[in-house]
GUMIMI-6865 format. One record per residue: residue in three letters; x, y, z of N, C-alpha, C, CB in turn. Coordinates in steps of 0.02 Angstrom, whole numbers, plus 50000, padded with zeros to 5 digits. Last residue first. Glycine has a CB too. Example, Ala and Ser with C-alpha at 12.3 -4.5 7.8 and 13.67 -1.06 7.14 Angstrom:
SER506424988850354506844994750357506455000250394507044997050286ALA506604971650390506154977550390506604983550390505654977650452
END
This chain:
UNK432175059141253432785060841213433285059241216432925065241211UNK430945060141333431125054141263431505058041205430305050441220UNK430605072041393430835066441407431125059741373430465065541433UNK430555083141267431025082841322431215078141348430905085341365UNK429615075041209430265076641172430515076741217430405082041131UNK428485077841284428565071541263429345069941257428185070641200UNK428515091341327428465087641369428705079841341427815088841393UNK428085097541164428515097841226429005095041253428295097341263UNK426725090241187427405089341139427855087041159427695094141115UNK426035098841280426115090941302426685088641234425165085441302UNK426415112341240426485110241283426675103241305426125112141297UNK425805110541135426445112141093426845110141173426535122041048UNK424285109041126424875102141094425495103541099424855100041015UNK424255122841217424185115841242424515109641197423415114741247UNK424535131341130424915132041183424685125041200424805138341233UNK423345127241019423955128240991424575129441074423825136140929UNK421965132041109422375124441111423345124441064421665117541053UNK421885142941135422235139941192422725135641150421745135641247UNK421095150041033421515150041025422195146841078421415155041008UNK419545145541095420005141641044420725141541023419795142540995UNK419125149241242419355151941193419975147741141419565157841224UNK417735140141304418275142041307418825145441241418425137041335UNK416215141941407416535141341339417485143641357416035147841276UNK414825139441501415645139741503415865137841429416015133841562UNK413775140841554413835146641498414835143041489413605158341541UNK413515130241654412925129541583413215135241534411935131841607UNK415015126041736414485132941708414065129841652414965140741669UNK416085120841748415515117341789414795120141771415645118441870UNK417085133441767417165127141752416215123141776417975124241804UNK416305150141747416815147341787416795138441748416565148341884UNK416375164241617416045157641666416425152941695415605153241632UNK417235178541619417185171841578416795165541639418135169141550UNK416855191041543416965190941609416645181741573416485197841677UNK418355198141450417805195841449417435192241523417895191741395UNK419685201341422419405206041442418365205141445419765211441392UNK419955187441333420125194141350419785198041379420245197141310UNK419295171241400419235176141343419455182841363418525176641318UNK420415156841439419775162541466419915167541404419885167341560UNK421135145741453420465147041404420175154041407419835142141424UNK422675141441506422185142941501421705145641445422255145241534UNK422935123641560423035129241513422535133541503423195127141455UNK423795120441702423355123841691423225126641611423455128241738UNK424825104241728424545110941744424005113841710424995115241739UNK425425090941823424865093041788425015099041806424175090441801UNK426545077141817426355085141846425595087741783427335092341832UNK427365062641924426805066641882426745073341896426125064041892UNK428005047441956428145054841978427575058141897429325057441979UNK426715033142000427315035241956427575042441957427135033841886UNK425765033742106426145028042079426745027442031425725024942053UNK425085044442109425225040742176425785036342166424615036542204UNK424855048241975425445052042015425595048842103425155061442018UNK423505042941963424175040041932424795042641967424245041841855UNK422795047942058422785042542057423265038942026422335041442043UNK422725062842019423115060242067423225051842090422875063642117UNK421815062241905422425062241901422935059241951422505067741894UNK420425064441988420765056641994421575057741950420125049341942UNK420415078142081420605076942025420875068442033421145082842004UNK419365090642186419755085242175419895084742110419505079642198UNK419865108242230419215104942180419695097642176418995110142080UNK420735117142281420165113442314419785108942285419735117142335UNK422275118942211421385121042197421335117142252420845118542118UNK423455131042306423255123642310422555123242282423265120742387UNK424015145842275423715140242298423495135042291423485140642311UNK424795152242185425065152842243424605146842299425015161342261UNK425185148342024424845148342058424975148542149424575144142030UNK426045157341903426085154541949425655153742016426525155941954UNK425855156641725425435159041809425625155541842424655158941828UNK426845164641606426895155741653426385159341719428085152041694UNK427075173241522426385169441515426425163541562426225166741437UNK428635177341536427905180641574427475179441561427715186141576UNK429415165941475429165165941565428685169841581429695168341619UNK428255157441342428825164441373428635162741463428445175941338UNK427765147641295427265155641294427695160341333426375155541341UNK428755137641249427875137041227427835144941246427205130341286UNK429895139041331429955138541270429205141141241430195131441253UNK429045138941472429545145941438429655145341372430335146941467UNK428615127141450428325130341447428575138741453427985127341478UNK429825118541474429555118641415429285124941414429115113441401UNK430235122441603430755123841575430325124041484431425117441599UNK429095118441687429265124441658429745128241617429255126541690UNK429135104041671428605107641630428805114541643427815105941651UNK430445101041730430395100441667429715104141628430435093341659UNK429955104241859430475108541839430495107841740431275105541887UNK428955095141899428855099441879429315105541843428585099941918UNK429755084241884429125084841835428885090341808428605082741860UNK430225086042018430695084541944430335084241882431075077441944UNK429255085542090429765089542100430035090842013430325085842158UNK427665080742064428275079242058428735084642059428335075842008UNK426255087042119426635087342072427395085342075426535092942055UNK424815077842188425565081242204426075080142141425955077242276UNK423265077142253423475077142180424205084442189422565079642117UNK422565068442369423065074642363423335073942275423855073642431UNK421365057542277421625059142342422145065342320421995051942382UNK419525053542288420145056642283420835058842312420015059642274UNK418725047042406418735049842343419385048442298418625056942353UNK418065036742533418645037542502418525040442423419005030742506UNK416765042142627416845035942549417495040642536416025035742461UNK416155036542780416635038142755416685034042701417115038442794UNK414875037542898414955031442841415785037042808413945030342762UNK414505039943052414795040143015414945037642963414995040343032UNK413155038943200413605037943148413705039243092413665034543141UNK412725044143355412685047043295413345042443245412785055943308UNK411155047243463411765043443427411865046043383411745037243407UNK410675057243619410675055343559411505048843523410595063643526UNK411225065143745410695057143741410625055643640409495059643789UNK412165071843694411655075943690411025070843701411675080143620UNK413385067443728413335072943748412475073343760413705077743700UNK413215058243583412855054943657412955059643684413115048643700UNK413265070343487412945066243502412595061843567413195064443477UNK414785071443532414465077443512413645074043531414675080043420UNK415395058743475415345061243557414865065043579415875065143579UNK414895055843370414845051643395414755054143482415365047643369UNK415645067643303415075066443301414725062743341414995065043259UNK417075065543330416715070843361415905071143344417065077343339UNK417375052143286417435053543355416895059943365418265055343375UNK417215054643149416665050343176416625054243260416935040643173UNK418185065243115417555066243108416865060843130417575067643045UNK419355060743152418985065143187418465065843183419105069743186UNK419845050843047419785048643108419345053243156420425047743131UNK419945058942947419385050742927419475049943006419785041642859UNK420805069742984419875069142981419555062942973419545072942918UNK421945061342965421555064243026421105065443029421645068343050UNK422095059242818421955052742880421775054642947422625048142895UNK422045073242782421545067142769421285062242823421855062742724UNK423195074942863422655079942855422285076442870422485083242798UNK424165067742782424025066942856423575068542891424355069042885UNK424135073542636423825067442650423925066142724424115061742606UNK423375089642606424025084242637423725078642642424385085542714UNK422475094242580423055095942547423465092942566423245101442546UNK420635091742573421455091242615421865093442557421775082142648UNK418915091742621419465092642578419935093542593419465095942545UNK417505080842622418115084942664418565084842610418475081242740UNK415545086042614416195083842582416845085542601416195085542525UNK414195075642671414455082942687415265080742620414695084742810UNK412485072442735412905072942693413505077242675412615072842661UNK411245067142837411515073042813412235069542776411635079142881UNK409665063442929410365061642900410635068142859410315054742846UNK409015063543074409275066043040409735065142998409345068543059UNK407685054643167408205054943129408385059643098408205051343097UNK406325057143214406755050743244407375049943225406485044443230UNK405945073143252405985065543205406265062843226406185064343144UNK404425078543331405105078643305405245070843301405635082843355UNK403015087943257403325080443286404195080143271402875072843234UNK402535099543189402315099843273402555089543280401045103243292UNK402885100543058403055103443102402955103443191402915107243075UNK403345084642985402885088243010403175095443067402435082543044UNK404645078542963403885075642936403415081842935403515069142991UNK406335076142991405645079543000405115077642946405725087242998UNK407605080742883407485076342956406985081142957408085075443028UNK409345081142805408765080742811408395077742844408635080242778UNK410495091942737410295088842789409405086842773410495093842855UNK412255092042613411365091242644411225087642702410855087242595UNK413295097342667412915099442568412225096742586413335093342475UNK414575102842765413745097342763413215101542682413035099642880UNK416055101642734415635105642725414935099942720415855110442662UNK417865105342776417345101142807416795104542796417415099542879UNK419345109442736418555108042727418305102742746418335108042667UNK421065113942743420685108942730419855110142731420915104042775UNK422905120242724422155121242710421735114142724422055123642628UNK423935122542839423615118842822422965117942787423645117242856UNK424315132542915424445133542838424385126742816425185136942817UNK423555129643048423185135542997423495134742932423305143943020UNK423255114843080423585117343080423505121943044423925114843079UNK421585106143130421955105943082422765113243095421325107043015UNK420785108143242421395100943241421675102143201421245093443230UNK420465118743264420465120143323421045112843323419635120943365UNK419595123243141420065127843190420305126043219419935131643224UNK419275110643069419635114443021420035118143082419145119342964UNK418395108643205419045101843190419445106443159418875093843131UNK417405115243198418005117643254418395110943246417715119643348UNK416315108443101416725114943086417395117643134416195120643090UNK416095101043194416335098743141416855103643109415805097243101UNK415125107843295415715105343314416405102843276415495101043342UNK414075113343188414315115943230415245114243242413835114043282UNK413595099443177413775103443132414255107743138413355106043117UNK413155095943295413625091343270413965094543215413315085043249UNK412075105243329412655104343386413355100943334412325097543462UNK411205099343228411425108543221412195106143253410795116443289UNK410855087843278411325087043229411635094443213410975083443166UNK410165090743391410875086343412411265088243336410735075443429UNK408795095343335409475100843391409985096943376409415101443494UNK408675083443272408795089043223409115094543266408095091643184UNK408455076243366409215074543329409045080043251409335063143305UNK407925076843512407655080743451408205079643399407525089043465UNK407105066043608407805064643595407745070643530408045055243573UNK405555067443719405975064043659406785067943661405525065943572UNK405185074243824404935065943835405235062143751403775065543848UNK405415086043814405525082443857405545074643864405215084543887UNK404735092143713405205087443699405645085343752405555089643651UNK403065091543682403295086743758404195086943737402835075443761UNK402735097143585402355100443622403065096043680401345099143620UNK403035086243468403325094143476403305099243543402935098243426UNK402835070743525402725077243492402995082643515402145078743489UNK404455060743468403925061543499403375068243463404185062443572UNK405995048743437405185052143398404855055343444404565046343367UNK407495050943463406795048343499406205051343467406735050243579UNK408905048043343408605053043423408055047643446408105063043406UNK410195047543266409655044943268409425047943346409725036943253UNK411105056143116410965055943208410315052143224410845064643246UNK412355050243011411675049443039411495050743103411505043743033UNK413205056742861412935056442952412285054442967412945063742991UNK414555052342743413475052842765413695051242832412665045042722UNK415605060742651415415054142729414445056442690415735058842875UNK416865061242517416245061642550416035059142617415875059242514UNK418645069042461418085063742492417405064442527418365060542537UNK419685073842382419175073542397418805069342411419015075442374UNK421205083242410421035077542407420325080642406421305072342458UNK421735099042292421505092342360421295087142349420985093342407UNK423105099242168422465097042180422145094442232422365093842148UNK424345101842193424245102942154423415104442151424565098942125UNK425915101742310425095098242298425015104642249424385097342383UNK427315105642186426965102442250426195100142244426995107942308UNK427165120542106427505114642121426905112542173428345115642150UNK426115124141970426205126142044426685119842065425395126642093UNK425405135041827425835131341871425635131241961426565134741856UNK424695139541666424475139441750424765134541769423725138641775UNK424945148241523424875141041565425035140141631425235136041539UNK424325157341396424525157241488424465150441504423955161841546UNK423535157841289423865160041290424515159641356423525164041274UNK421745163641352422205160041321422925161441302421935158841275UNK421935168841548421905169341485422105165041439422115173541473UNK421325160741698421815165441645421685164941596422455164941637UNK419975154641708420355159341765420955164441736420745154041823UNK419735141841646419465149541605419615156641647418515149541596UNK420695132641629420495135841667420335141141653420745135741703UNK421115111441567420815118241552420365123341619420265116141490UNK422385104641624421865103941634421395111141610421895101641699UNK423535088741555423445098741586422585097841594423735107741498UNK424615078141640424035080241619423975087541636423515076141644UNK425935065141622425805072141652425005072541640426285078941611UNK427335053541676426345056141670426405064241695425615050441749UNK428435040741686428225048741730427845051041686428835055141749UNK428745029841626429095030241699428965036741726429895029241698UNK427445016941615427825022741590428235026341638427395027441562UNK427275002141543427285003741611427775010741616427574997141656UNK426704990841459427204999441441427065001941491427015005541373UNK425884984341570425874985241489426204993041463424974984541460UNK426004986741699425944979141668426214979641585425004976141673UNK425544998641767426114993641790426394986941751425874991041851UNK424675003941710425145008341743425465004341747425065012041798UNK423724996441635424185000941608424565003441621424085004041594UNK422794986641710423544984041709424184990541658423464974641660UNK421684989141739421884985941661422554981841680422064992841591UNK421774997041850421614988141867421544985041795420744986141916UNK422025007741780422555008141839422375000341842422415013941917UNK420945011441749421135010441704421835006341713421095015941673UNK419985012241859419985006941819420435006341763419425006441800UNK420655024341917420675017341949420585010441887419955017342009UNK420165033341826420765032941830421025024141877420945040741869UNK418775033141842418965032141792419915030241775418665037841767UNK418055037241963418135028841944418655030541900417445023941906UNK417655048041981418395046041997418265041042011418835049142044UNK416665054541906416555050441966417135047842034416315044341931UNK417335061441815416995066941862416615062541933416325071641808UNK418065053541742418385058341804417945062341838418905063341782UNK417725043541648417385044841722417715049041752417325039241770UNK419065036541555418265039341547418325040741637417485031741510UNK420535041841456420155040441529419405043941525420635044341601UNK421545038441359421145043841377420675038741405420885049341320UNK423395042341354422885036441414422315042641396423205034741533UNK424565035441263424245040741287423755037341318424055045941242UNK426605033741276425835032341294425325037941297425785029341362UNK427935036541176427515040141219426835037241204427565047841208UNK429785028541200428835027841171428535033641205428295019441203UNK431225031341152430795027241209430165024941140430405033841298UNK431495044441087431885039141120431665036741181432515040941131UNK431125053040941430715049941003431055044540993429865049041005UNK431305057340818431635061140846431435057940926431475068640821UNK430615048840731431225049840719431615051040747431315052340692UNK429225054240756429275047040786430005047040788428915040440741UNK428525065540704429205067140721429435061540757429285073540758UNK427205062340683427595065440627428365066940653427215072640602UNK426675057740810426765053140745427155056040703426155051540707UNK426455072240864427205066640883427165060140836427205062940980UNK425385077340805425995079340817426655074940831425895082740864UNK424365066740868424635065640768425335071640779423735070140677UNK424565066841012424735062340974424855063040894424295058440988UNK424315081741006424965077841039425075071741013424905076441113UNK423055080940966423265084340947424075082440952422965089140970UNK422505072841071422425068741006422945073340959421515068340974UNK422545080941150422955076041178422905071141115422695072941254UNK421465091841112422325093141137422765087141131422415095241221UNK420225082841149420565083941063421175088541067419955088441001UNK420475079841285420525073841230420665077941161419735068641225UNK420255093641330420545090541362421045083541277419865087641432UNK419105098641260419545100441258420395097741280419295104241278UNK418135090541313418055087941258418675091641231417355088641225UNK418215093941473418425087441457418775085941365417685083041475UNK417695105141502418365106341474418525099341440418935108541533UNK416615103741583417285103841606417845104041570417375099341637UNK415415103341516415635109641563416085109541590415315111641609UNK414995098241410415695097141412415825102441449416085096641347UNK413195091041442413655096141436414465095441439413475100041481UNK411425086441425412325086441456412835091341409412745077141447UNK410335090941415410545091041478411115087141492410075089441517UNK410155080241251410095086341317410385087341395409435086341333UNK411645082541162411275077941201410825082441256411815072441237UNK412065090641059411535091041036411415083141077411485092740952UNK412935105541122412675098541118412115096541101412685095941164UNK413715117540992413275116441043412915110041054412855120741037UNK414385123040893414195116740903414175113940969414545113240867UNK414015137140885413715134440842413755126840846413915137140787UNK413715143441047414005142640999413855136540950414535143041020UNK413045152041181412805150141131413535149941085412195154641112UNK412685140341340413335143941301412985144141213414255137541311UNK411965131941415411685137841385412145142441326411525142141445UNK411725115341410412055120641394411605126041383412455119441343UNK411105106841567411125110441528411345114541477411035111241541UNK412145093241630412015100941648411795101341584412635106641674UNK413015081641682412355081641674412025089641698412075075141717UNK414595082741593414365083641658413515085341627414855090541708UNK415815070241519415345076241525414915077041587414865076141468UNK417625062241488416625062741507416365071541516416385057841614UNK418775059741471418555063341414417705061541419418995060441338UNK420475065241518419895063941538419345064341477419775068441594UNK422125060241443421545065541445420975062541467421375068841380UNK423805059341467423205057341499422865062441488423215055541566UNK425495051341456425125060041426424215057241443425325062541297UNK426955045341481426335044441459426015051441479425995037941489UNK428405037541408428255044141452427495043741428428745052441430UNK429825025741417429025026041430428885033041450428755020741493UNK431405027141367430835028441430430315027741382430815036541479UNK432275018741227432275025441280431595024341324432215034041234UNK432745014741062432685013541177432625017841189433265011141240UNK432225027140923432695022440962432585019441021433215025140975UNK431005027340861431515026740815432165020840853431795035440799UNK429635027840980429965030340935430515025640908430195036040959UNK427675025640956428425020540964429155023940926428265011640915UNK426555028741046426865033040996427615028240985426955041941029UNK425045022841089425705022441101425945023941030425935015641132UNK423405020641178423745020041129424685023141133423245023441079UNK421995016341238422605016341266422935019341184422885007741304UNK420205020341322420445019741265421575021941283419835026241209UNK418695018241399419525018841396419845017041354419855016241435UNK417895008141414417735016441384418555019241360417335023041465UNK417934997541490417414997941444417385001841391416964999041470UNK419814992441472419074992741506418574994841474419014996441559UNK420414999941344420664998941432420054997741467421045006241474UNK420804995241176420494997841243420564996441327419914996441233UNK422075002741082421824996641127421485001741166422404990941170UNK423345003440952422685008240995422315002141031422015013340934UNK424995001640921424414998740967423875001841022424744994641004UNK425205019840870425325011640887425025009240906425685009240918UNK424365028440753424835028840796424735019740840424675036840847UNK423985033840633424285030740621424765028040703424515033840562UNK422745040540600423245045740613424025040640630422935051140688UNK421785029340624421845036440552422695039940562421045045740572UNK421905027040756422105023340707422175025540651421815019240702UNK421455039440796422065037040827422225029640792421955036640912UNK420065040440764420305045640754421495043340751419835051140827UNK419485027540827419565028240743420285031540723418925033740709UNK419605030240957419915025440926420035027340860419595019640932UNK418955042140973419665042941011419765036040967419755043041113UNK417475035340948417855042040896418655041540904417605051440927UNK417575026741041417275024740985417955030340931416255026740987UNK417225033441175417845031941131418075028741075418135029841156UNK416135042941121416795046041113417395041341111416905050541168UNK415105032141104415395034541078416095040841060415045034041071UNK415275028341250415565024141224415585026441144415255017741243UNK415455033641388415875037041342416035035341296416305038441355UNK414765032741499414585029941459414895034941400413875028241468UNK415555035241625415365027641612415055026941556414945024441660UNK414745050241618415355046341656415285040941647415465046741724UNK414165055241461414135054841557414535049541583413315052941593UNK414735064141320414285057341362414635057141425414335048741323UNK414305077341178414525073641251414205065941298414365079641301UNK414455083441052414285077341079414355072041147414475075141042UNK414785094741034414305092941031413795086041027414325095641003UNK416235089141079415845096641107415155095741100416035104041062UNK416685083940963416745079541044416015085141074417845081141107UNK416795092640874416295086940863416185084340944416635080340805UNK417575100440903416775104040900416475097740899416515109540828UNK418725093340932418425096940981417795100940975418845100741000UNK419145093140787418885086940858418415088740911419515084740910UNK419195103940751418585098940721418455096140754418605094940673UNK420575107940828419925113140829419275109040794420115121140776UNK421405099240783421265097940846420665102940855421895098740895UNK421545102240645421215096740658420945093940737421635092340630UNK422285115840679421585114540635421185106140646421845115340542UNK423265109440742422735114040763422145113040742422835119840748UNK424355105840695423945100640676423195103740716424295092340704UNK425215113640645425025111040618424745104740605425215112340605UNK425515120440773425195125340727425095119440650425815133740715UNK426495111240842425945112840859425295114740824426085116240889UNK427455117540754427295108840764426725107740775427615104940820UNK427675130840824427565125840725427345121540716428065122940681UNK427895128240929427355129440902427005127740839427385134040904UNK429205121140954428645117240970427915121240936428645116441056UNK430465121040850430145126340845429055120440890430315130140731UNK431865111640916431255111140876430775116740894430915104240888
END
């Protein structure tokens, strides 16, 4: 099957979606007119039991001709509380939010996949699920959809993919990598608690704004000194704060920080290091100090066998010399990994970026992406469908 062709005719309708989604964005948990739209749009187009998954979440299912596998296809579809500055003509008209992630690109690709594979149901042995998922930028969104009962209960699919838009390559290029795929991500809050006094005597107090520098400090020699070098990981304090006045030291310092892994052993070692060495670091210094740890995200790992199949498509889709092979691991979390914990999964990259243009990064008030992607993206998750449900 000629996947572009296929692709190339339903573009045009995946290019409307996506101005409308675009200029209409909503914030994590409240996606209730997009999924509003993702419903209509997916009952119009004729595809199987469209159902919702919890508040925002929206399910639906491609039922082919003959038995065969469950294969499911997942788009994120919230916005981020940013400004647009990007000038194009359907530009949001919510303020201060924004589809700075690609999200609204994400869902009208995967709507694109769906009326694509309605028209070839004939040739589909199994079913193909689609899951569009609210909240990924909280990473609730994949959990809750996961406590519907979709992954395990109701067409319980036997391997998931998701692409993810990267204005890093060009349109045209689809961005790979076996293995981890995406770090883990998780947050703490620190607290050093000291001795109030004045500035003049700190003899006679506890300064847990010195103790917490010290703690900072020490945090950073876990990445050198516990982690293994081809081991990437992060440990970064995003905020501190402590003090009233300049001539009284405070009774406290709290602070905030975010760790990032590529392994899941990694992980479980810092959830363990990072109290210890604070804690120690700390009384060292007559001072206290505790730890809160919030479980994020976790290693987002591409299936072996998942992945061999997305490149075997994706030579078909843009040739082997448009395949990027990524040599590293992103850093940036992804609740994707939340499904791939539980069933084999691969996600890759499609990319957006404009030719020879110097293109804004993901997360950007200027981030736009180049329209001509999406035709590589339905033809991609297609593809992907066919291959497995054959």
């Amino acid at each position: 099957m000629d996947l572009l062709k296929l692709a190339s005719s339903v573009v045009g309708d995946v290019t409307a979606w996506r101005h409308h989604l675009h200029a209409h964005p909503e914030l994590s948990g409240q996606e209730v007119e997009t999924s509003a739209f993702v419903e209509r749009t997916l009952r119009e187009m004729g595809a199987d039991e469209v159902r919702r998954a919890g508040k925002t979440g929206v399910v639906a299912l491609v039922r082919g001709a003959r038995p065969g596998p469950v294969f499911a296809l997942r788009a994120d579809m919230d916005a981020l509380p940013v400004p647009e500055l990007a000038d194009v003509e359907f530009k949001s008209r919510n303020e201060n939010v924004m589809h700075a992630c690609g999200h609204d690109v994400h869902t009208a690709v995967l709507l694109g996949a769906a009326k694509a594979l309605c028209g070839v149901r004939g040739q589909i042995h199994g079913a193909v699920k689609f899951f569009f998922q609210p909240a990924e930028e909280t990473g609730r969104g994949a959990r809750e959809m996961i406590a519907a009962g979709e992954l395990d209960e109701k067409d319980p699919p036997a391997c998931i993919a998701a692409l993810h838009v990267f204005p890093g390559i060009p349109a045209g290029t689809l961005g790979v990598r076996r293995g981890a795929f995406n770090a883990s991500s998780d947050s703490f809050s620190l607290d050093v608690i000291g001795r109030q006094g004045h500035g003049a005597y700190p003899e006679l107090c506890i300064d847990p704004i010195a103790v917490g520098a010290q703690v900072i400090t020490a945090l950073q020699q876990l990445v050198s000194r516990e982690v293994a070098p081809q081991d990437s990981a992060v440990v970064t304090i995003g905020t501190i704060h402590g003090g009233v006045r300049s001539n009284i030291i405070a009774p406290d310092v709290k602070m905030t920080g975010t760790i990032r892994t590529v392994r899941s052993r990694v992980r479980e070692h810092l959830f363990e290091a990072i109290p210890r060495v604070a804690r120690l670091t700390a009384e060292a210094l007559r001072a206290c100090a505790g730890v809160e740890i919030r479980e994020g995200t976790p290693v987002l790992v591409n299936d072996d066998g998942m992945f061999d199949r997305l490149v075997s498509v994706a030579e078909r889709v843009v040739g082997k010399d448009r395949i990027v092979a990524f040599e590293n691991c992103s850093m940036g979390g992804e609740d994707f990994a939340f499904f791939t914990e539980r069933v084999p999964g691969v996600m890759f990259r499609l990319g957006v970026g404009f030719k020879d243009k110097d293109n804004a990064p993901l997360h950007s008030s200027c981030f736009k992406a180049d329209e001509s992607a999406f035709v590589c993206g339905v033809a991609a998750l297609t593809g992907l469908a066919l291959d497995v449900c054959r």
